[in-house]
C-alpha positions as CSV (number, residue, x, y, z in Angstrom):
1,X,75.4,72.0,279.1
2,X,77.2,72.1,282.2
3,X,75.7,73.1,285.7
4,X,77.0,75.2,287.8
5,X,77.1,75.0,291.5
6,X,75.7,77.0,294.2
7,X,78.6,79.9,294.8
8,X,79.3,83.3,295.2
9,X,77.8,83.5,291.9
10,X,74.3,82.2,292.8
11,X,72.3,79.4,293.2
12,X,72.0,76.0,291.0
13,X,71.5,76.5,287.4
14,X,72.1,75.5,283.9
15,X,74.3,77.6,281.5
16,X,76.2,77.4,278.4
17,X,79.7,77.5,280.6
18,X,80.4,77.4,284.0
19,X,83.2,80.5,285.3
20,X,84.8,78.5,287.4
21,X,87.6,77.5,284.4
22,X,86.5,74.3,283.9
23,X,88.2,73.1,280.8
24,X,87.7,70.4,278.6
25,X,90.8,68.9,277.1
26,X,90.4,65.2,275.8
27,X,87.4,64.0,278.3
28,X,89.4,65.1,280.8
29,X,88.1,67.8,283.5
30,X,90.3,70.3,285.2
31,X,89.3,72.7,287.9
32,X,90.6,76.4,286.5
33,X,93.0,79.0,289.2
34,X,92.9,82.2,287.9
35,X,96.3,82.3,289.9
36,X,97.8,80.6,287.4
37,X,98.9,82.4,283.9
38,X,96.7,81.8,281.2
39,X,98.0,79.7,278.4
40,X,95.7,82.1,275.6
41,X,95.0,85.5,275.4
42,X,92.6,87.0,273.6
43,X,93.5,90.3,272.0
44,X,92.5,93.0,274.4
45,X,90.7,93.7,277.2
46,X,87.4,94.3,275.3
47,X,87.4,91.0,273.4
48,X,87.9,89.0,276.9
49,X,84.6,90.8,278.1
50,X,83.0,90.2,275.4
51,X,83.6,86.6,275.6
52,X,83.2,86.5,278.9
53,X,79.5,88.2,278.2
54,X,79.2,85.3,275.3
55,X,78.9,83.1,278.2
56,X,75.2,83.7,278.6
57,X,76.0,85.7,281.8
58,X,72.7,87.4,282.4
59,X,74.2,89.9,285.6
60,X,75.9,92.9,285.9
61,X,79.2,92.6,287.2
62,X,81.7,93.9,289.9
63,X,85.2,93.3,290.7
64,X,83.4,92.1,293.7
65,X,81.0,90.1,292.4
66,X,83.7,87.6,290.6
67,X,85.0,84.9,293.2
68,X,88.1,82.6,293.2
69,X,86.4,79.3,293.2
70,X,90.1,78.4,295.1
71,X,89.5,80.7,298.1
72,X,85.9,82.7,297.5
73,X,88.2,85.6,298.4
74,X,87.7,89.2,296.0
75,X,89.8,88.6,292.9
76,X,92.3,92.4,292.3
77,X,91.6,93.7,288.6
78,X,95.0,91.7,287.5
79,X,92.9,88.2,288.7
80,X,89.9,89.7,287.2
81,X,91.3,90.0,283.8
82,X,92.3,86.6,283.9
83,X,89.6,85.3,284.6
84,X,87.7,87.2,281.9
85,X,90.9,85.9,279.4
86,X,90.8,82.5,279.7
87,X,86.6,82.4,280.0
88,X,87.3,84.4,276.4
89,X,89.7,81.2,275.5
90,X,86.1,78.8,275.4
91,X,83.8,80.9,273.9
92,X,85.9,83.5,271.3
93,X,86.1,80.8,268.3
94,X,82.4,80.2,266.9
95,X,81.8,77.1,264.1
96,X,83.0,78.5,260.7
97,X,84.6,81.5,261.9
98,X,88.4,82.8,262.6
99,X,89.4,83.5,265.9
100,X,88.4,87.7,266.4
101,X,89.8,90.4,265.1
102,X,89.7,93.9,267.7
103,X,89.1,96.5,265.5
104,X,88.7,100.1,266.8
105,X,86.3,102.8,265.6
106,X,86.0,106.5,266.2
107,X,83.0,108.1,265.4
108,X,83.6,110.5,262.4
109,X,81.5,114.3,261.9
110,X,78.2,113.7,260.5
111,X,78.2,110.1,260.7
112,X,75.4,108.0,262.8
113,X,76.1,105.2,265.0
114,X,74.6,102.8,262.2
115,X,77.0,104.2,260.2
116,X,80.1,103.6,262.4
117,X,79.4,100.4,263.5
118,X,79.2,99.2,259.7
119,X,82.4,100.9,259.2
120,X,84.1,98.2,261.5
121,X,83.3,95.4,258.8
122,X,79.8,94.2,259.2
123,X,76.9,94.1,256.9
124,X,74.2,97.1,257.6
125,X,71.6,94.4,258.8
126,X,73.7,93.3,261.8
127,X,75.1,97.2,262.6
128,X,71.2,97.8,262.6
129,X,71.0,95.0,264.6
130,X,73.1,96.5,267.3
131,X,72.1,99.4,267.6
132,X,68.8,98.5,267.7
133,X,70.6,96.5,271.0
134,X,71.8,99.6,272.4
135,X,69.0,101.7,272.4
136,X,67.9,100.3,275.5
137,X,71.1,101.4,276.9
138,X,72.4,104.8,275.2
139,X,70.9,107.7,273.1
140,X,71.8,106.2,269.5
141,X,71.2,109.3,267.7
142,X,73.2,112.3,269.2
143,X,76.2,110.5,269.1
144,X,79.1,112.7,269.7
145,X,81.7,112.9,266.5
146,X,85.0,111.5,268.2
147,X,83.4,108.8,270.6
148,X,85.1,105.7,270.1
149,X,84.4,101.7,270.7
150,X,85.6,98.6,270.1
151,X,84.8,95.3,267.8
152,X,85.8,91.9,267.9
153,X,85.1,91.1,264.6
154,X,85.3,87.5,263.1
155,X,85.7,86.5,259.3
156,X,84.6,83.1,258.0
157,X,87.1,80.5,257.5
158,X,86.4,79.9,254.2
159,X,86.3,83.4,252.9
160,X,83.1,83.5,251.4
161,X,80.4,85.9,253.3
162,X,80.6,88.6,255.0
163,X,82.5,89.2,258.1
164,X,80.1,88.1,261.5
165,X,80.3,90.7,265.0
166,X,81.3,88.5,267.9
167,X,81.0,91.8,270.5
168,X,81.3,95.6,270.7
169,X,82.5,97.3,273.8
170,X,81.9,101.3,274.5
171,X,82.1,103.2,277.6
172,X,79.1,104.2,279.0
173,X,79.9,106.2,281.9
174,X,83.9,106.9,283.3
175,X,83.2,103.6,285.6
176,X,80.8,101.5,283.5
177,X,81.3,99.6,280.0
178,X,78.4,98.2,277.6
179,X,79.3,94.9,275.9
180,X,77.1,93.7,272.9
181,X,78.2,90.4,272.8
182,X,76.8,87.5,270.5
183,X,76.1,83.7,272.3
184,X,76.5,80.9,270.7
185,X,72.9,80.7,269.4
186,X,73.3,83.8,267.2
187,X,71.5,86.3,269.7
188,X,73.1,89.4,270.5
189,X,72.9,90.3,274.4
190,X,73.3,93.8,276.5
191,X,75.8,93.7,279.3
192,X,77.4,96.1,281.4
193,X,81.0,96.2,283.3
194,X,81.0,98.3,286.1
195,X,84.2,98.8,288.5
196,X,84.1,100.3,291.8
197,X,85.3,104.1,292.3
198,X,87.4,105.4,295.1
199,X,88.7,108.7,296.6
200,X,92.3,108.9,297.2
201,X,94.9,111.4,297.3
202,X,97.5,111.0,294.2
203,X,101.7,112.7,295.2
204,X,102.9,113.2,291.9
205,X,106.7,114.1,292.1
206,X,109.7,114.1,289.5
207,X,112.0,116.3,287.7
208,X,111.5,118.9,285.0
209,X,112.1,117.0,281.9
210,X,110.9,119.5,278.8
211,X,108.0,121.4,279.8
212,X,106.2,121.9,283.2
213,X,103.3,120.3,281.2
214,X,105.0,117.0,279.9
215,X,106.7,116.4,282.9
216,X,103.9,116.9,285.5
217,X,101.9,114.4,282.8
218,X,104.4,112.1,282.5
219,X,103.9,111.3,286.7
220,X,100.0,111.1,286.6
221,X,99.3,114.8,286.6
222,X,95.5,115.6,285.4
223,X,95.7,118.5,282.7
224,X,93.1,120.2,284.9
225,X,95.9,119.6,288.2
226,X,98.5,121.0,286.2
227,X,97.0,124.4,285.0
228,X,96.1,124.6,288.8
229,X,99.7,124.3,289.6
230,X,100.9,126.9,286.9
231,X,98.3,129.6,287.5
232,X,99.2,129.4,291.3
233,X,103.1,129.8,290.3
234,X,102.1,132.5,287.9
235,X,103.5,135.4,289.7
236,X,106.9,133.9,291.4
237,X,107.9,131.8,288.6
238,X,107.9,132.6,284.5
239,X,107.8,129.2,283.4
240,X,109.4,130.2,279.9
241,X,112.6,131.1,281.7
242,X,112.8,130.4,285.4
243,X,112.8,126.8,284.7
244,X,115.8,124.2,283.8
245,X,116.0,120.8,283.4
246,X,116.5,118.8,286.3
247,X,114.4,121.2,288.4
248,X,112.2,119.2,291.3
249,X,108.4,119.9,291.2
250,X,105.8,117.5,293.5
251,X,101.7,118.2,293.4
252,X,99.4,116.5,295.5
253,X,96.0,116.4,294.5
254,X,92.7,114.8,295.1
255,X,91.2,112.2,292.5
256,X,88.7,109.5,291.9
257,X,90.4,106.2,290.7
258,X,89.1,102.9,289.4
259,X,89.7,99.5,290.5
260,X,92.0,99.2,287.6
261,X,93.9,102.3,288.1
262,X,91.9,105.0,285.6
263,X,92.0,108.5,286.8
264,X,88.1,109.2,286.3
265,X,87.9,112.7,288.1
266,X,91.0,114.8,289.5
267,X,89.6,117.0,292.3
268,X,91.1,120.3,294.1
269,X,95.1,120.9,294.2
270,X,96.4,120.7,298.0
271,X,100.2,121.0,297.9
272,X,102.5,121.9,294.7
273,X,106.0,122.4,295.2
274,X,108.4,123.8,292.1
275,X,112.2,124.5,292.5
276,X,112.1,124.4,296.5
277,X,108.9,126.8,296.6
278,X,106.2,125.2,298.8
279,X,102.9,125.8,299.1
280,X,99.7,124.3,300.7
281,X,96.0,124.2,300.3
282,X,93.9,126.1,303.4
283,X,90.3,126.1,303.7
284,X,89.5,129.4,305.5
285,X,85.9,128.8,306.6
286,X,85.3,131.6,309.0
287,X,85.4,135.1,307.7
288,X,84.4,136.7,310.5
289,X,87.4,135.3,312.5
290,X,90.5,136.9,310.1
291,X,89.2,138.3,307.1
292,X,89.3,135.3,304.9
293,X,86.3,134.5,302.6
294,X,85.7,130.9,303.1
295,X,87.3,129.7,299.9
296,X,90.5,127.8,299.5
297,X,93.6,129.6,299.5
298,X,97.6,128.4,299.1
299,X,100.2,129.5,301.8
300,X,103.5,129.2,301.7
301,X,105.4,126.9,304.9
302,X,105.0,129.8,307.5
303,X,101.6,130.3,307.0
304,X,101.8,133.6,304.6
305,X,99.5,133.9,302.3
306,X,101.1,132.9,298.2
307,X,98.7,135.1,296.0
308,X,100.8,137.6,295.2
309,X,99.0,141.4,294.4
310,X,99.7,141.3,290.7
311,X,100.7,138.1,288.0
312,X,104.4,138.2,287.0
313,X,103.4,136.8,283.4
314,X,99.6,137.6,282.5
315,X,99.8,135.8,279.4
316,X,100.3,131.9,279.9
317,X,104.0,130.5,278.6
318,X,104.9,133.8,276.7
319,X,108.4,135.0,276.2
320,X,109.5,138.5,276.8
321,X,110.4,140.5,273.7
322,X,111.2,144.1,275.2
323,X,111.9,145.2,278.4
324,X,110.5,148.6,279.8
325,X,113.4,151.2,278.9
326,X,114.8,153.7,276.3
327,X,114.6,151.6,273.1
328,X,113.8,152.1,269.4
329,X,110.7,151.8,268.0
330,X,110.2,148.6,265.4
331,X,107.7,150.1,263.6
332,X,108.5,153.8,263.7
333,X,112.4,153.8,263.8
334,X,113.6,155.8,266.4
335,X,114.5,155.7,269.8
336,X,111.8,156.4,272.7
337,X,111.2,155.7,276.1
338,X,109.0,151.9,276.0
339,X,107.0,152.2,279.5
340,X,106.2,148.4,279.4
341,X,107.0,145.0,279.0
342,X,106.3,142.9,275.3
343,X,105.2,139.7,275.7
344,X,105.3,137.9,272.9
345,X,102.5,135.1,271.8
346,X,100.2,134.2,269.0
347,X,96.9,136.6,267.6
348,X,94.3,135.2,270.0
349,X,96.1,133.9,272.7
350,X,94.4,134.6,276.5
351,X,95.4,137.5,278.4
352,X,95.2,137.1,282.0
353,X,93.9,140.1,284.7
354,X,97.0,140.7,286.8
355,X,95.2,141.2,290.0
356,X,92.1,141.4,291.7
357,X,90.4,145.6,290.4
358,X,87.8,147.2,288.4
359,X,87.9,148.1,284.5
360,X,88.9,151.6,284.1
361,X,89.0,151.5,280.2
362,X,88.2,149.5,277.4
363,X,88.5,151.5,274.2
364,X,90.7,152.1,271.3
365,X,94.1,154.7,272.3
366,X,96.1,155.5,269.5
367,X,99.6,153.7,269.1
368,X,98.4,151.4,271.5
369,X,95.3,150.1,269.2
370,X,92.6,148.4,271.4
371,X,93.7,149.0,274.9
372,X,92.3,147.9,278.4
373,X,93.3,149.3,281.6
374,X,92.3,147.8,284.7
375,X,92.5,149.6,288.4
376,X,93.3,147.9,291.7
377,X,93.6,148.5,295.1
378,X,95.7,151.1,296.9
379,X,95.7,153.0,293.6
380,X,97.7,150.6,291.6
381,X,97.2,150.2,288.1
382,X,97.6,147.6,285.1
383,X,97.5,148.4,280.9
384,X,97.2,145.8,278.3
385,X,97.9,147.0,274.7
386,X,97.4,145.8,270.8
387,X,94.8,143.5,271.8
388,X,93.1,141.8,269.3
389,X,89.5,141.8,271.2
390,X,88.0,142.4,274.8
391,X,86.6,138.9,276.7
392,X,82.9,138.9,276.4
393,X,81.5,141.4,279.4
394,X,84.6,143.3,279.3
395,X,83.7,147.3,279.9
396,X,84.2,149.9,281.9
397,X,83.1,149.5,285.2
398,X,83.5,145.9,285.8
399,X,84.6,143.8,288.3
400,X,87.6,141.0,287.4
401,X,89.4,138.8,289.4
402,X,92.9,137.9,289.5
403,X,93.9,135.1,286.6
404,X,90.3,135.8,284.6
405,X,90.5,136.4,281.2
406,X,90.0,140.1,280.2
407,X,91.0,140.0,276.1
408,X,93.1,138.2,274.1
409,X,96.7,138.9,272.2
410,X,96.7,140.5,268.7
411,X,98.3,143.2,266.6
412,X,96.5,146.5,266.7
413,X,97.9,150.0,266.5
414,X,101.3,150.5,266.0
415,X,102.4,146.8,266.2
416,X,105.2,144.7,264.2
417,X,102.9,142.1,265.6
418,X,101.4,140.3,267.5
419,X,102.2,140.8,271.2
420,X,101.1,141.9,274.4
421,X,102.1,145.6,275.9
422,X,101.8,145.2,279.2
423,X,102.2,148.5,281.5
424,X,102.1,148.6,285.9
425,X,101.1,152.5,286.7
426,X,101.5,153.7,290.7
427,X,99.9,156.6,291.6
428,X,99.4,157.6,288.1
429,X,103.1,157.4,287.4
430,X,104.5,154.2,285.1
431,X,106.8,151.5,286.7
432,X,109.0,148.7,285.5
433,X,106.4,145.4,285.5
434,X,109.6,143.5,286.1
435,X,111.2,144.2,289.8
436,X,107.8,146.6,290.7
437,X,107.5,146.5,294.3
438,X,103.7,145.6,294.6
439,X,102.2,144.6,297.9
440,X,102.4,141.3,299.7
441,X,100.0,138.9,300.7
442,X,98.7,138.1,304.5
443,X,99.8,136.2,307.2
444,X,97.9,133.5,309.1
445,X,97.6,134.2,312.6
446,X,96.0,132.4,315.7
447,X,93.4,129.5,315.5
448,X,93.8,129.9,311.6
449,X,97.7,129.6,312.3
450,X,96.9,126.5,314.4
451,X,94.2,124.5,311.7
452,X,96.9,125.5,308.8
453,X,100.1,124.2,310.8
454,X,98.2,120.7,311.4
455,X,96.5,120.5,307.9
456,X,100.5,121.1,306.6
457,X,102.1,118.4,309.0
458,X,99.6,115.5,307.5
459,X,100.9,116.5,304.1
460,X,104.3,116.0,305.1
461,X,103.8,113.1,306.5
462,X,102.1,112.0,303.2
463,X,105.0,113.2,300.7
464,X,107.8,111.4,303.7
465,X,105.4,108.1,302.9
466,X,105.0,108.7,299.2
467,X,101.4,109.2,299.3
468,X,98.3,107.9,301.4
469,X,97.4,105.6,298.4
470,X,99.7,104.8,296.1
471,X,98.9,104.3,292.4
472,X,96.8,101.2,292.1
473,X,98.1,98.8,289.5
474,X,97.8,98.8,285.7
475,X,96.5,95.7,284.3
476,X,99.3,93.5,282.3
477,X,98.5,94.4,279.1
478,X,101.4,95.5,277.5
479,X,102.0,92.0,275.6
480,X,99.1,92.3,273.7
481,X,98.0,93.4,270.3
482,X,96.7,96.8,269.4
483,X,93.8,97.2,267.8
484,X,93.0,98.4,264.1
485,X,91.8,101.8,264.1
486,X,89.0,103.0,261.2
C-alpha cells in the first residue's frame, strides 16, 4: 500500500496506488512526468478511465482537479489522457486474467440495460451486478434503444470461466461520463468524469466539395448551423444548381465546447457567407425605434435587410423539372400553357411557405389534386399543387410564416408523379416564379445603422484572425484500437 503525499489531490492517506506515476520496475522507484510519452497504452480512452477509476479513487474529477506532480500547474486534456494511460498501465491486468478487451455496445429495440450489458460478454450475475451499480446514477429501465457504452472486458488466461468486467463507461450527460470500474478486491465502484464547458465562437470556412451539407460538416459545421445557413440562402441561391465545386462558403456560429474539443451545443448563426454573398446576424431590440421586432435578423454588408419577400426554392434541394411556359402535358398529351414551376422531389418531402401571409385555400381543385394557396402582402400570392397532405393546422384562415412547413410533396390530380406545382399570382394575374419581381427587404438606418456597422466590424476582425477561439485540440488517439461493436 503506498501513501500518498499531501498535494493538490488532498491530504495524507493510504490507497491502493498513488497518481503521481510512481512505478515499480525491479525495487526500483521512479517519479512519473506525464510530459513524457507513455511506454503503454491501453486501448481507448474509456479503458484508461476505467483503470484510472480501478485506482480506488473515491472523487469526482476535473481537468482541473488532476495536477503535474512536476509543476502543480493544470494538465491540457492531451496531459490528462496521459495521465489516465499510464495510471491504466498499473492497474488494467488483474491475477488470472488477459489484459482488456474494449468492446462496444448499442442498446438494441426492446432490450433492457440487463440485457445489453450481458451482450458485451459477461455472465447475467455480474450485468445484474452493474446495473444494480448504476441505479444510483441513471434511470436503468427507460433506456433509450440506440444508447451506446463501452466495456473493458477481460477473459481468463487459462480459458476456462467466463469472461470477468474490468469497467463500463457511458455518457451521462454531453459533459459528464460514468465509469463502473472493478478494484482489485473484486468490488465494483461508481465514478464520474466530468470536463469543463466553455462558450466560444467556432469560423468554419472552406470550399464546396460535394454538397453544401458534406462540406460545411467536413469543417466543424453543426447539422443544426448548417440548415440555418441553407434556409437563410433559400431565396438567392438554389443549392441544386447555383453551386460548383470550388465555391467559397464561411459560417460563424456560437457553440459550447469541451475541454477536449466536443461540440456539446451549437448556438445561433452570426455570419455565413456563400459564393461572395455576405451576410450578418443583427439583434434589433427596439421596435419602437425602426420597425423591427426584436428578433434576430441577417443583413447583407450595407446594412439591407437579406430576407427576401418570397423563397426562390420552397422545397429543400429539389430540382426543377418544368419551367412556367407553353409545354405539353405528361399526362394528358398535348400542348398548354404550364403557369408554374415543377419541382421535383420524393412523396412526402416538406414543402416550405414562400413568405410571410395568410391561408387562402386548402382544398382539393381539380387537375391540381390537393392544392394550397397562401396570400401575402401587397396582394401577392403563392399556389402549391399535387400535395400529398396539408401540415397539421393547415386551413383556411391561418397565419404562416416564411420557411414553415405548410404540406408535403406527393402525386395527386393529374400528376406523372410526384412533384411540387408551384405558382406566384400578382394581382390575381399568374407570373413566372423564376425572374418575378417581388419586393425587397429594408434598410438599416440611423442608431440601428450605427450598432449593425460595429457588430459587422468585430466579425471581420474575427474571420481576418481566423476565429476568437480556435478549435481546441483533439486528443491523440488515432494510434489506437477500435473497439468491437455488438
Amino acid at each position: 500500500m503506498v501513501r500518498r503525499e499531501n498535494n493538490d489531490w488532498g491530504a495524507s492517506q493510504p490507497c491502493d496506488y498513488d497518481l503521481r506515476g510512481v512505478d515499480i520496475d525491479g525495487g526500483t522507484m521512479q517519479e512519473f512526468d506525464p510530459r513524457r510519452s507513455a511506454t503503454r497504452w491501453a486501448p481507448r480512452l474509456f479503458t484508461a478511465v476505467a483503470g484510472l477509476a480501478a485506482l480506488g479513487l473515491g472523487l469526482k474529477l476535473t481537468a482541473d482537479d488532476v495536477k503535474s506532480p512536476a509543476d502543480k500547474a493544470p494538465l491540457d486534456p492531451a496531459a490528462l489522457a496521459a495521465l489516465q494511460h499510464v495510471a491504466f498501465a498499473g492497474a488494467e491486468a488483474q491475477p488470472g486474467f488477459e489484459r482488456p478487451e474494449n468492446v462496444e455496445v448499442k442498446v438494441r429495440p426492446g432490450e433492457t440495460l440487463l440485457g445489453a450489458v450481458q451482450r458485451a460478454g459477461v455472465t447475467p450475475e455480474e450485468a445484474r451486478q452493474v446495473v444494480s451499480v448504476l441505479q444510483g446514477a441513471i434511470d436503468t429501465v427507460n433506456i433509450k434503444a440506440g444508447m451506446a457504452f463501452e466495456t473493458a472486458i477481460a477473459q481468463r488466461r487459462d480459458q476456462r470461466g467466463p469472461a470477468r468486467l474490468i469497467g463500463l463507461s457511458m455518457r451521462a450527460s454531453p459533459s459528464s461520463t460514468l465509469t463502473v470500474s472493478r478494484t482489485f478486491d473484486g468490488a465494483l465502484r461508481l465514478r464520474e468524469l466530468e470536463e469543463k464547458v466553455r462558450d466560444e465562437k467556432k469560423v468554419a470556412c472552406g470550399e464546396m466539395n460535394g454538397s453544401f451539407y458534406e462540406s460545411v460538416a467536413s469543417v466543424g459545421g453543426t447539422p443544426q448551423v448548417i440548415s440555418q445557413a441553407a434556409k437563410l440562402f433559400s431565396h438567392k441561391i438554389d443549392f441544386s444548381r447555383d453551386i460548383q465545386e470550388g465555391d467559397r462558403f464561411c459560417l460563424v456560429f456560437e457553440r459550447k465546447v469541451t475541454e477536449s474539443g466536443r461540440t456539446i451545443e451549437a448556438g445561433d448563426l452570426e455570419y455565413a457567407e456563400v459564393k461572395g454573398q455576405k451576410f450578418y446576424a443583427f439583434d434589433r431590440r427596439d421596435p419602437n425605434s425602426g420597425g423591427g421586432d426584436g428578433k434576430t435578423q441577417f443583413f447583407d454588408e450595407m446594412g439591407k435587410n437579406i430576407k427576401g419577400f418570397l423563397l426562390r426554392t420552397p422545397v429543400d434541394g429539389a430540382r426543377i423539372t418544368s419551367v412556367f411556359g407553353m409545354r405539353r402535358h405528361p399526362v394528358l398529351g398535348y400542348t398548354r400553357a404550364h403557369q408554374g414551376v415543377d419541382f421535383g422531389a420524393g412523396t412526402g418531402t416538406p414543402i416550405l411557405a414562400a413568405g410571410d401571409g395568410v391561408v387562402l385555400e386548402a382544398r382539393r381543385w381539380g387537375g391540381y389534386g390537393n392544392w394550397l394557396r397562401i396570400r401575402h402582402s401587397g396582394n401577392w400570392d403563392t399556389g402549391y399543387g399535387h400535395v400529398s397532405r396539408y401540415a397539421p393546422g393547415i386551413r383556411p384562415g391561418v397565419k404562416v410564416r416564411q420557411g414553415q412547413v405548410v404540406a408535403y410533396v406527393g402525386s395527386t390530380g393529374l400528376a406523372s408523379g410526384p412533384h411540387l406545382h408551384y405558382e406566384i399570382w400578382q394581382r390575381g394575374q399568374r407570373v413566372n416564379p423564376i425572374g418575378a419581381k417581388v419586393p425587397q427587404g429594408t434598410v438599416l438606418a440611423g442608431s440601428e445603422l450605427a450598432a449593425f456597422r460595429s457588430q459587422k466590424a468585430h466579425i471581420d476582425r474575427m474571420l481576418a484572425d481566423g476565429g476568437a477561439v480556435m478549435d481546441t485540440p483533439k486528443l491523440a488517439m488515432t494510434d489506437l484500437r477500435e473497439p468491437k461493436l455488438r
